[in-house]
C-alpha positions as CSV (number, residue, x, y, z in Angstrom):
1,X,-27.4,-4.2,16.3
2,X,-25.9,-5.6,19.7
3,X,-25.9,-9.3,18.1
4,X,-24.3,-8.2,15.6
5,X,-21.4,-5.9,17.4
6,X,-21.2,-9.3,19.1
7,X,-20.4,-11.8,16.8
8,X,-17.7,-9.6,15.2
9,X,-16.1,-8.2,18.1
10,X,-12.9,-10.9,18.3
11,X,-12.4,-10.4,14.3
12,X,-12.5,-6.5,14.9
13,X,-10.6,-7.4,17.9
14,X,-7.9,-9.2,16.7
15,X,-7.0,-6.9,13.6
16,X,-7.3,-4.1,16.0
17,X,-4.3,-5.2,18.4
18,X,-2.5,-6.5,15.1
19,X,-3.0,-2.3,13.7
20,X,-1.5,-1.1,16.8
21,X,1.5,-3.5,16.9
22,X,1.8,-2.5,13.1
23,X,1.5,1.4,13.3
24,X,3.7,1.4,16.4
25,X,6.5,-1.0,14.0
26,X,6.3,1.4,10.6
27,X,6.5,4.4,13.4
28,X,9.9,3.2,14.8
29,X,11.4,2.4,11.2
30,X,9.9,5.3,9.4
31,X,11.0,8.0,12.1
32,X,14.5,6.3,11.7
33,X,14.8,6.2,7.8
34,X,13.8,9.9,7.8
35,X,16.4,10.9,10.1
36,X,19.2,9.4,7.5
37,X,17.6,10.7,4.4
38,X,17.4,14.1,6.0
39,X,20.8,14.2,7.2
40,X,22.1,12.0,3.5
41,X,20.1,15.0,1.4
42,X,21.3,18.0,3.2
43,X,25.0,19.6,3.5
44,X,27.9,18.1,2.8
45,X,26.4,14.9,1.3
46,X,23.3,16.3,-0.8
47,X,21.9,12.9,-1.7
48,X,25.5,12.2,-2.9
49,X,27.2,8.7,-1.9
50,X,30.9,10.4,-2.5
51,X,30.6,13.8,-1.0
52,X,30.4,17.0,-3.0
53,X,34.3,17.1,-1.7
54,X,37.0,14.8,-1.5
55,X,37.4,15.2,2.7
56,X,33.4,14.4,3.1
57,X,33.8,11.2,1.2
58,X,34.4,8.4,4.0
59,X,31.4,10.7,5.4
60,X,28.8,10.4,2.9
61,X,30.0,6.8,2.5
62,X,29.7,5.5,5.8
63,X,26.2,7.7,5.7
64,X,24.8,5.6,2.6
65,X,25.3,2.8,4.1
66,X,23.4,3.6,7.2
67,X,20.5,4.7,5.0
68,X,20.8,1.5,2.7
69,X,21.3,-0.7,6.0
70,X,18.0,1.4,7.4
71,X,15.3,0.1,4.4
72,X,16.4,-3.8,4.5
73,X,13.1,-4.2,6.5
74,X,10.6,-2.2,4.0
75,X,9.4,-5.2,1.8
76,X,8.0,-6.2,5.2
77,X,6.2,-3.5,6.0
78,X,5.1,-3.3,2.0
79,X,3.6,-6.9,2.4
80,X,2.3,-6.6,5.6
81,X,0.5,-2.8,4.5
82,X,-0.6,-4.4,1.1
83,X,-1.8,-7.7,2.9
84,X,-4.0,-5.8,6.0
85,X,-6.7,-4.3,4.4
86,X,-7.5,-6.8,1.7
87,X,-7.4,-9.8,4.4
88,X,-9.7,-7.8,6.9
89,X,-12.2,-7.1,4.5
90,X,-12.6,-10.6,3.1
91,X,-12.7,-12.1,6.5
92,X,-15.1,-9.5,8.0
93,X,-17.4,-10.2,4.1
94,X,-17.0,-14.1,5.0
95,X,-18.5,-13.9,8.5
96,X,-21.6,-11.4,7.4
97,X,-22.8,-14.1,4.8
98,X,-20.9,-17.4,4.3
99,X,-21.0,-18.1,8.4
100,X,-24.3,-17.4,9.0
101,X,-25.6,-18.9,6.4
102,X,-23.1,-22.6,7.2
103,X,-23.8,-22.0,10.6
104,X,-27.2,-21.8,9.8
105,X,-27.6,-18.7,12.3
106,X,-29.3,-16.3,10.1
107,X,-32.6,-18.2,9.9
108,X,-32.1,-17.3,14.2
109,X,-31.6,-13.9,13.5
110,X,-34.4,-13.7,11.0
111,X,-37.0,-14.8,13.6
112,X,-36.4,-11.7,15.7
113,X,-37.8,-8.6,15.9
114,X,-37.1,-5.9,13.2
115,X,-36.8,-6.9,9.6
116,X,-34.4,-8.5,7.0
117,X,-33.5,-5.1,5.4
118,X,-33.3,-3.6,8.7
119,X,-30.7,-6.8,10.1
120,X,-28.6,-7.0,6.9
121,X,-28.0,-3.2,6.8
122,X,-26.8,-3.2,10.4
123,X,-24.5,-6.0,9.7
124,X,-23.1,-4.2,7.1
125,X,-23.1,-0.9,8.3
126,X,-20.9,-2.4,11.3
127,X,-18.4,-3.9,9.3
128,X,-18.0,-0.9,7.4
129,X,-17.2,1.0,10.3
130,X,-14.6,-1.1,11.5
131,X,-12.9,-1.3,8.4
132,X,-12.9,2.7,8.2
133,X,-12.1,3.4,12.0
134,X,-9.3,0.8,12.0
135,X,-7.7,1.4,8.2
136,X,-7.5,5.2,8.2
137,X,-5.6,6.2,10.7
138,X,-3.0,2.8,8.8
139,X,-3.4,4.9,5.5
140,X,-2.3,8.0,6.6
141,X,0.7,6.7,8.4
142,X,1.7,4.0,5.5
143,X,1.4,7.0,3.3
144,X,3.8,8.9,5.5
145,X,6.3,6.1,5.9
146,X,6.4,6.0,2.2
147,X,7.7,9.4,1.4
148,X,10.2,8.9,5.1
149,X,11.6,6.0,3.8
150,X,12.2,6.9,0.0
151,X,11.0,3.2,-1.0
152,X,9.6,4.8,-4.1
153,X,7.2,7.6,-5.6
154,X,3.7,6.5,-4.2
155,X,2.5,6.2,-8.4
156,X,5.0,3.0,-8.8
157,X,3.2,-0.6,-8.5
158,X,5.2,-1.3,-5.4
159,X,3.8,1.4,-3.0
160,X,0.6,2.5,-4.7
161,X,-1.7,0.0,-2.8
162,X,-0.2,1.8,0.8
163,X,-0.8,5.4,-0.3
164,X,-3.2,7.7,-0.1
165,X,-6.7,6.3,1.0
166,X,-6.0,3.5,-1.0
167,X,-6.0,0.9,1.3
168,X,-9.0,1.8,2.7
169,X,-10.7,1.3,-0.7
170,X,-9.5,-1.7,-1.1
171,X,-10.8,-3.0,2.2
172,X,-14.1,-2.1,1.5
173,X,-13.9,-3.2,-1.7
174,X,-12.8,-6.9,-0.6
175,X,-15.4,-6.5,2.2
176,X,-17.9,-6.6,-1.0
177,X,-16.6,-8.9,-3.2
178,X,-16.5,-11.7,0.1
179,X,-20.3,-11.1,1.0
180,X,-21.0,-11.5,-2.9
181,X,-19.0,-14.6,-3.0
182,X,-20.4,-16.1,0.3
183,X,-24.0,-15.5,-0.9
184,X,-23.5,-17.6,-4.0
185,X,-20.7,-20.5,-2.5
186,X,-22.3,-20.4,1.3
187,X,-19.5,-21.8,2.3
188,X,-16.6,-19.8,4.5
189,X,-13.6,-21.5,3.5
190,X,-14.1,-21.7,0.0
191,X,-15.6,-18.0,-0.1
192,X,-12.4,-16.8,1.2
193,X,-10.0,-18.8,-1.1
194,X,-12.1,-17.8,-3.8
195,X,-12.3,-14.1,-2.8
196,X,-8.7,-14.0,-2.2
197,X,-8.0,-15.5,-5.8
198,X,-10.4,-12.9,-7.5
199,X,-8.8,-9.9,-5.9
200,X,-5.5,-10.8,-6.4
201,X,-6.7,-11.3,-10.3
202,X,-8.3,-7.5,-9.9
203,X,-4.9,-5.9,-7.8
204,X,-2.2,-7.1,-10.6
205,X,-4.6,-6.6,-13.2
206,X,-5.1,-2.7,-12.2
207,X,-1.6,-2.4,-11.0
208,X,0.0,-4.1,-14.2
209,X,-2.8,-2.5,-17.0
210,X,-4.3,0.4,-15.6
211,X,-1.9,1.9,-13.6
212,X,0.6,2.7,-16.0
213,X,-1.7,4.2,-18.4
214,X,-3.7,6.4,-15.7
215,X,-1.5,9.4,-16.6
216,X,0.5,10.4,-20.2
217,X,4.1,9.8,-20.0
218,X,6.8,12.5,-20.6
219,X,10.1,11.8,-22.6
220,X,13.0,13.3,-21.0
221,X,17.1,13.2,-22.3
222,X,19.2,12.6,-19.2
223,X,22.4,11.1,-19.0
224,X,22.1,7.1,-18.5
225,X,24.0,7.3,-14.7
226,X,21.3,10.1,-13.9
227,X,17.9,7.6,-14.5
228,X,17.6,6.4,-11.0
229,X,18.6,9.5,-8.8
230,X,14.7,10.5,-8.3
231,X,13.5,9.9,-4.8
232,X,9.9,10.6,-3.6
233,X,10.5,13.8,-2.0
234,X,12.8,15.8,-5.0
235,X,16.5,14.9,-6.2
236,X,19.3,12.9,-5.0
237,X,21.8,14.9,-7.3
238,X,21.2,17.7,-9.6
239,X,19.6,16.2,-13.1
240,X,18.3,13.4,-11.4
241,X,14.9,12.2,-12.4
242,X,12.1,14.2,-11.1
243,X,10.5,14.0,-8.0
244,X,8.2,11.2,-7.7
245,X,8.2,10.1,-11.5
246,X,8.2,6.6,-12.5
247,X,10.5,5.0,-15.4
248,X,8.1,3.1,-17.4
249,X,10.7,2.9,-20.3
250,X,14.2,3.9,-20.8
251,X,16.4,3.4,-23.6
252,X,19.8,5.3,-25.3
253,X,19.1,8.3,-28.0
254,X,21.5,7.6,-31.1
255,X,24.2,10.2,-31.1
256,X,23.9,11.4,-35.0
257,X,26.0,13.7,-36.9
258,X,24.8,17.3,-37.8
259,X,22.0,17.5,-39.7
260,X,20.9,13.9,-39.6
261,X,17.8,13.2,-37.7
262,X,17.3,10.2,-35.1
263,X,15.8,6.9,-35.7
């Protein structure tokens, strides 16, 4: 168990520091973008840009911007959360199977005391644990930044792979998928390209098929300048789209004379 601690230490090291640098990063910002969309949502503004009166307008204005100006960053911190866990996983799969095998170590660890069983299940039992110690305390605070920076509802395809435990999953799942891979290429490079390729297939696959169909849509009439007022934590303006919903389709309702049904 200590060889193996050993020869992943500077991988576990590495995405270590780059976690803390991240987490203290999304901190900063998201603390900041929920200070303006706390102050943009409450009295006199209430989420709207022109002021509920004609004296709050420069206000509210000059208040928008600040909160527009404040999320130029979060496609950033969307690919670097979406990129973390996936990357850490496949790199942490490539070195339990793909090195050893190219480096032609495992036969050395083989020859040791305990057994194959034993040696493979403490290799993977120590990757597994740094993938967990390192990615959930990054899940719960992506998931957080999320609803502080009102990017969008955390069921959309652009934040869905940062909330919840998802990233987490997807770690372990790419952790998986890479020691599969290595056992059948043997070969590090190509077992990561490869295993990068195949879960990008899987992500946009899920995100673009599966995702949208997880839940059974609604069909609600709101007026057309109303559609995108929903934020992730309730309404921008009264009649705005619900909290946290997703548009999957939008179109205009034929206005129809008495009596005459729509088409």
């Amino acid at each position: 168990m200590w060889v193996v601690r050993r020869q992943q230490r500077s991988i576990v090291v590495a995405f270590f520091l780059l976690a803390v640098v991240v987490a203290v990063w999304t901190l900063i910002m998201g603390l900041h973008e929920q200070t303006l969309w706390r102050e943009f949502l409450s009295a006199p503004c209430k989420g709207n840009p022109g002021g509920l009166t004609a004296s709050n307008l420069k206000d509210c204005q000059s208040l928008w911007s600040s909160v527009s100006s404040s999320g130029k960053l979060n496609e950033v911190v969307l690919g670097i959360g979406i990129a973390f866990a996936p990357l850490f996983g496949l790199i942490l799969g490539v070195n339990a199977v793909a090195q050893e095998i190219e480096q032609k170590t495992i036969r050395l660890a083989w020859t040791q005391s305990g057994s194959r069983a034993r040696w493979l299940m403490n290799k993977y039992l120590a990757s597994v644990v740094s993938l967990v110690v390192i990615l959930a305390p990054l899940c719960w605070l992506f998931s957080w930044w999320v609803g502080a920076s009102h990017d969008a509802a955390r069921i959309t395809q652009k934040v869905f792979a940062i909330s919840g435990f998802v990233e987490l999953a997807c770690g372990i799942f790419c952790f998986a998928l890479a020691v599969v891979v290595g056992l059948l290429l043997r070969r590090p490079g190509w077992s990561l390209a490869v295993g990068v390729v195949l879960f990008a297939a899987i992500f946009l696959g899920f995100t673009t098929q599966v995702l949208p169909n997880l839940g059974s849509p609604s069909v609600v009439v709101m007026q057309s300048t109303e559609l995108g007022m929903g934020s992730s934590s309730g309404f921008y303006t009264s009649g705005g789209a619900p909290a946290n919903s997703w548009p999957l389709s939008n179109g205009y309702e034929p206005k129809t004379e008495k009596g005459v049904p729509s088409t």
